[in-house]
N, C-alpha and C positions, 0 to 999 in steps of 0.2 A: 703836681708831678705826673699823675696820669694823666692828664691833658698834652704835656708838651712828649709823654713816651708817644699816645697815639699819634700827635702831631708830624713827629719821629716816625713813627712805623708807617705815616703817610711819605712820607719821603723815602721811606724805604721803596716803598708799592710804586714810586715816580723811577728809580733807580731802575726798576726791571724792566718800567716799561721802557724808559732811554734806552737799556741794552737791548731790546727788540727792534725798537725803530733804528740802532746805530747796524743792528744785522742786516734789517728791510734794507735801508739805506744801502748797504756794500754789496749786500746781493743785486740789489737794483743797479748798483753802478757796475756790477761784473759782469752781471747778463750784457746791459745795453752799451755799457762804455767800451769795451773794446771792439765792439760786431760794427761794421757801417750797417747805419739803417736803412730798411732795403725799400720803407715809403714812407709819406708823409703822417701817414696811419701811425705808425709802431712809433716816430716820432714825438708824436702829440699825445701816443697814452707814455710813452715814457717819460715825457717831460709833467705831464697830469699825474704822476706816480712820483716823480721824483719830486715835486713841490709839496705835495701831501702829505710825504712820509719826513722830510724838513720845518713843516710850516706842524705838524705832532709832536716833531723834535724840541721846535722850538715852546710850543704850548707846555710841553710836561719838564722842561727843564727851568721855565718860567714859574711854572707850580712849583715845581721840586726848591727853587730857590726861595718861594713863600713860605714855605710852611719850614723851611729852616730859620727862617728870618721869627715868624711866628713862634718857635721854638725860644730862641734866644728872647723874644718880648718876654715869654712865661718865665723863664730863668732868670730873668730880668728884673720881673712881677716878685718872683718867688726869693729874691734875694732882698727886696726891700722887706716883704713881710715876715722873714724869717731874718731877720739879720744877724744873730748868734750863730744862725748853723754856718759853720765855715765850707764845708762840703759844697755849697752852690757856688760857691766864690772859687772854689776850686776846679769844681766842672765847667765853667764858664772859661775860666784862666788855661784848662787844658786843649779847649777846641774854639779859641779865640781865633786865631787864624782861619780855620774852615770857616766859621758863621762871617767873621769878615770877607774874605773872600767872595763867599755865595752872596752875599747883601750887595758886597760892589756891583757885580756882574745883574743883579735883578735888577739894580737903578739903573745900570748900562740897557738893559732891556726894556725898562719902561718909560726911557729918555727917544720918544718916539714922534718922527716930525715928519713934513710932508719928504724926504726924501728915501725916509726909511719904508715904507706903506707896503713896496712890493720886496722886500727881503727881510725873508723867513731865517737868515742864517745855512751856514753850510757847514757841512765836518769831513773830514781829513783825519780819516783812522779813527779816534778819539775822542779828536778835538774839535768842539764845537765854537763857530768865528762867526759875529756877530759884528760888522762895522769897527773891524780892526781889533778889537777885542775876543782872545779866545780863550777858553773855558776846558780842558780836561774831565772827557767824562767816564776814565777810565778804571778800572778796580781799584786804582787809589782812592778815587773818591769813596765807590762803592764801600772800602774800608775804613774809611773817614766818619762816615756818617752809623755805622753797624758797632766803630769805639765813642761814637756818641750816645749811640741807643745802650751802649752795654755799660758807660758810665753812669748813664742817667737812672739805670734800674740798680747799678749798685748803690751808688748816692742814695736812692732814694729808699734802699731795702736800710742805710744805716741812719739814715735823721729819720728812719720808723723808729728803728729799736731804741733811738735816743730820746726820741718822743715818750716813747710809751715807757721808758724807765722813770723818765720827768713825772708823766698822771701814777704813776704807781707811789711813787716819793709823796706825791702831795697826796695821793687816797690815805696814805697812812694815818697822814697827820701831823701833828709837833711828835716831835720824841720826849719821852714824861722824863724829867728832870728828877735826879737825884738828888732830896732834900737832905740839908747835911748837918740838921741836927740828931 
């Protein structure tokens, strides 16, 4: 379980950094996008800025989609080797969707051939568009993934105390039987 929280709190640290680059990104398109540019100069670093801050977009949302993918393995892992706690079966069954989604969308991205080589993806408010597939990278997610972290440390604060009542039952021992002569 603390492997897949850190895993989690790695995707979190991805989520910030996409809403910095989705800011880079608008402020770069507000500066340059509406001004005519006034040389080939201011052209070539805005276009050298605008692929950059796309081609970061697209790197940390590529990440961001691994290690939720990674997450669901561990949840995964952790539900074979515990197969009585219901709790994983549970947490799995509530953010099925999300982890579905994000796994689509990173196949979508690592489904990479010679036509794709020079496009990094582009966004549109929010939404990040990747060869006709687009991806929402707006505080829903952000809160998608923060009711994942915050089930997963419930979860796992309750198959502790379930755990540790189990080793306390068996430290006791048998319970001494009442002989009934």
């Amino acid at each position: 379980m603390a492997m897949m929280a850190k895993t989690i709190d790695v995707s979190r640290l991805q989520l910030k950094r996409l809403k910095n680059e989705v800011e880079q990104f608008h402020h770069l398109e507000g500066s340059e996008g509406g001004n005519s540019l006034g040389s080939a100069t201011s052209e070539g670093k805005y276009l050298a800025s605008s692929t950059e801050v796309r081609t970061a977009l697209y790197a940390d949302l590529h990440l961001l989609f691994i290690k939720l993918h990674e997450a669901d393995q561990l949840l995964s892992r952790l539900k074979r080797l515990m197969p009585h706690e219901l709790e994983l079966a549970h947490l799995r069954n509530r953010h099925r969707a999300l982890l579905k989604k994000c796994d689509e969308f990173r196949r979508h991205l690592e489904c990479v051939d010679g036509t794709y080589l020079a496009d990094a993806g582009n966004l549109s408010d929010s939404t990040f568009s990747f060869h006709g597939k687009k991806f929402d990278l707006g505080p829903e997610l952000e809160g998608q993934v923060e009711d994942l972290m915050q089930d997963v440390v419930l979860s796992w604060g309750k198959i502790r105390d379930r755990q540790k009542r189990i080793r306390e039952l068996i430290s006791r021992g048998p319970i001494p039987q009442e002989s009934s002569t």
